[in-house]
C-alpha positions in Angstrom: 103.1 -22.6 118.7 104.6 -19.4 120.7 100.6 -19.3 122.4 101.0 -23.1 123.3 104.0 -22.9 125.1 103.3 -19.7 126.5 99.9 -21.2 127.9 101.7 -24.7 129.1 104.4 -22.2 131.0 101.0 -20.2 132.4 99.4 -23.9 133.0 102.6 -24.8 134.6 103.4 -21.9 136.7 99.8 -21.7 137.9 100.0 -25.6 138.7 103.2 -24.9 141.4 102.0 -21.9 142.8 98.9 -24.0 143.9 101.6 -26.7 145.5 103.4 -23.6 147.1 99.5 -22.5 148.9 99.1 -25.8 149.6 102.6 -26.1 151.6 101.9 -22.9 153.1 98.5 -24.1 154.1 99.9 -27.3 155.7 102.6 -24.9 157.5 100.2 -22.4 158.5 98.0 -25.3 160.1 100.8 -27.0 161.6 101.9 -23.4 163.1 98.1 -23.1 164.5 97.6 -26.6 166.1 101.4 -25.8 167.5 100.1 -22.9 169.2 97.3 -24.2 170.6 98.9 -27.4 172.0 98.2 -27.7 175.6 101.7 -28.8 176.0 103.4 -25.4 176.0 101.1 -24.8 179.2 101.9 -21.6 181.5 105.3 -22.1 183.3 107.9 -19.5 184.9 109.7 -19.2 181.9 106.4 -17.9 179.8 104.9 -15.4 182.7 102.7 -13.8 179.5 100.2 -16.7 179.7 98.8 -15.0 182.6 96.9 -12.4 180.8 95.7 -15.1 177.9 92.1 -17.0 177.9 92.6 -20.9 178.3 91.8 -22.8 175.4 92.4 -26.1 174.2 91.0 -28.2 171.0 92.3 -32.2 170.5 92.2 -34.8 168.0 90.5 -38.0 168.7 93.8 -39.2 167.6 95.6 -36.8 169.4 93.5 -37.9 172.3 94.4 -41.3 171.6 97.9 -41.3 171.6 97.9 -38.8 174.9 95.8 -41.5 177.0 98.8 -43.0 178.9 100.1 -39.5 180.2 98.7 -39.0 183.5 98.1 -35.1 183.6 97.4 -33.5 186.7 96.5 -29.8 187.7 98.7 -27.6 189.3 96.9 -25.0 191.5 98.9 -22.1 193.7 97.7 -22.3 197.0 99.0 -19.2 198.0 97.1 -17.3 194.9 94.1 -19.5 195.8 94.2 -18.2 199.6 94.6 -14.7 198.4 92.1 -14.7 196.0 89.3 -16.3 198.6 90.4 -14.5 201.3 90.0 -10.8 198.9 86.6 -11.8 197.9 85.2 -12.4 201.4 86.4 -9.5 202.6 84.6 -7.2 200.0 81.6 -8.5 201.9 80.6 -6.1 204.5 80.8 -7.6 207.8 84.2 -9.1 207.5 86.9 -7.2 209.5 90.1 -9.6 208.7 90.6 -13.2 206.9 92.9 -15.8 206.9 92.9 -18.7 205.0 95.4 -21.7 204.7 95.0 -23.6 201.4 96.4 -27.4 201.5 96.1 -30.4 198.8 92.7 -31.2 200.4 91.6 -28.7 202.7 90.9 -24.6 202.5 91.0 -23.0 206.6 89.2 -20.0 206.9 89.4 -18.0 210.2 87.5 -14.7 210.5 86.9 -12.0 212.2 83.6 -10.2 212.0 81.8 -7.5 212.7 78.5 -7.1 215.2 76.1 -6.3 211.7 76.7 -10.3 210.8 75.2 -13.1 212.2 77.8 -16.2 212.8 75.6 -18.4 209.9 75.5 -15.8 207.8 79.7 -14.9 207.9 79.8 -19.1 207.7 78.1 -19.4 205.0 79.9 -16.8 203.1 83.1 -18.0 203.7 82.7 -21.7 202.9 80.8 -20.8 199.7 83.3 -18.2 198.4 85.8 -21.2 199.2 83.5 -23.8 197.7 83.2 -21.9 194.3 87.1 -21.3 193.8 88.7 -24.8 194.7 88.1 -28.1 192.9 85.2 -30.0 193.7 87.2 -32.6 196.2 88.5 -29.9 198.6 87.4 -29.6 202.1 86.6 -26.7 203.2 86.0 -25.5 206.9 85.3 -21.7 208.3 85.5 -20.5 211.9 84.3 -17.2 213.5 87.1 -17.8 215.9 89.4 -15.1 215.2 92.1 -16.8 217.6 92.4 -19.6 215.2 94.1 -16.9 212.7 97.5 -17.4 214.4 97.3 -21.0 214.5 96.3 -20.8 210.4 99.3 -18.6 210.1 101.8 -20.8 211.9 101.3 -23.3 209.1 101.8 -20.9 206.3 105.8 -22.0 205.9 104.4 -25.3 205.6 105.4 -27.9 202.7 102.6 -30.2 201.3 105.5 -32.1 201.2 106.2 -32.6 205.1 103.5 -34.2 206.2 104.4 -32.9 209.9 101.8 -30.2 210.0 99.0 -32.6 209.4 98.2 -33.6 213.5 98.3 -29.4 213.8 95.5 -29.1 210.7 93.5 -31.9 212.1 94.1 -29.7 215.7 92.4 -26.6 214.0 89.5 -28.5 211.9 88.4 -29.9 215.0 88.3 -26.2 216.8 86.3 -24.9 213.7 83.8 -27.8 213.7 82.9 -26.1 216.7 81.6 -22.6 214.8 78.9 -22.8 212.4 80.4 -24.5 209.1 77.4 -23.0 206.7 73.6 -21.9 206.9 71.5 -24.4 207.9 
């Protein structure tokens, strides 16, 4: 009788301790698809999320119930800028860089040196820009170093304020002018 009951409380025990792995699977899962929620993007209250990988995985049902979110991209133009203008100037030929990054258009004005031809430095820049910006960006180069200063009189500038857009469509004219890419 003692080995009955002993074996029913072993039976028993056993039993609950396989409802406690299940709850603490449930939790742990929970706590996974938390973390990996594309909700909690990066924002300046979680500055560590600059060093992680992106990664996201959805539900079709998670999918589902997201559809009437409209979710948009947030790029920094002024990280975007610094990061094209860096990479074109670790190409030898390029002397200085400036580039304006707006919600449509990336400005490059450059100034080069005698070793590059004015296609080649063109086609540098507007690829460099081309690979770093979303596909339905503009983007327009100039060899005329005098357009630096008016790229840089924009730099205060608020996508906001559409005020700065006759002085934009001022200096994309000029740069029309300069070879644009390799032909």
């Amino acid at each position: 009788m003692i080995r009955i009951i002993m074996l029913s409380f072993i039976l028993m025990c056993a039993a609950l301790a396989g409802c406690g792995t299940t709850d603490n699977a449930t939790e742990e899962h929970d706590q996974i698809v938390e973390e990996l929620d594309p909700s909690n993007e990066n924002t300046p209250d979680n500055p560590e999320q600059d060093n992680k990988l992106g990664y996201v995985r959805y539900t079709k049902d998670q999918l589902k119930n997201d559809a009437e979110q409209n979710h948009s991209i947030n790029i920094d133009r002024t990280k975007m800028a610094n990061m094209i203008t860096r990479i074109i100037l670790r190409n030898d030929g390029f002397e200085e860089v400036a580039t304006l990054v707006t919600d449509q258009e990336v400005l490059i004005a450059y100034e080069k040196n005698d070793a590059l031809n004015a296609e080649d430095a063109a086609d540098i820049a507007k690829k460099t820009a081309v690979s770093a910006v979303p596909g339905y960006f503009h983007v327009y180069v100039s060899g005329n170093a005098t357009l630096m200063q008016d790229i840089q009189s924009l730099h205060n500038s608020s996508i906001q304020d559409n005020s700065y857009e006759n002085t934009i469509d001022s200096i994309i004219r000029e740069m029309k002018k300069s070879p644009q890419e390799k032909e």
